[in-house]
N, C-alpha and C positions, 0 to 999 in steps of 0.2 A: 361567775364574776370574779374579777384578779381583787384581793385585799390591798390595802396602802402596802406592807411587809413585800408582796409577790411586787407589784409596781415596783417599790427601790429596788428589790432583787433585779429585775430584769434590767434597772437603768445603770446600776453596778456592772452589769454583764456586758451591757453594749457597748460602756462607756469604756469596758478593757478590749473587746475588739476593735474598738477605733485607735487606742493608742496602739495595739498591734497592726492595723492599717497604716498608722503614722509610721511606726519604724519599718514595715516595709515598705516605705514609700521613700523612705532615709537609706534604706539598702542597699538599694539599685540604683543604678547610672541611670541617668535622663534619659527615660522612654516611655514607651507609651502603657505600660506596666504603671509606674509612680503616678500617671496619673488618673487610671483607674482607680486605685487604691486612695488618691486623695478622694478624686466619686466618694470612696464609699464610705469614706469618715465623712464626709458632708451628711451622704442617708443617712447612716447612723446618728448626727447630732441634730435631724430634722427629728429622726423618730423618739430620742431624749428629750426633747423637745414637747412631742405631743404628749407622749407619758406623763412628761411634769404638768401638762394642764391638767390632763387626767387628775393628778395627786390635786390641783388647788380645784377644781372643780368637783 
């Protein structure tokens, strides 16, 4: 079972690959690349998301 400590960790961690999503997605010319990479800052702020119930729950 993850502790609160391992929880923040992993939501610090996701939370920096989504702003590395966001600036590659600021990168690149308009195609079909940028908007993958917005995709995946969405998953990523769905799965910060579940994490933080996790923490109130």
């Amino acid at each position: 079972m993850m502790g609160r400590q391992d929880i923040e960790k992993l939501i610090a961690d996701i939370q920096q690959e989504q702003i590395q999503a966001a600036l590659n997605a600021s990168d690149r010319p308009e195609s079909e690349e940028v908007y993958k990479e917005i995709g995946r800052a969405k998953g990523l702020a769905y799965a910060i998301g579940l994490l933080k119930e996790k923490l109130r729950g």
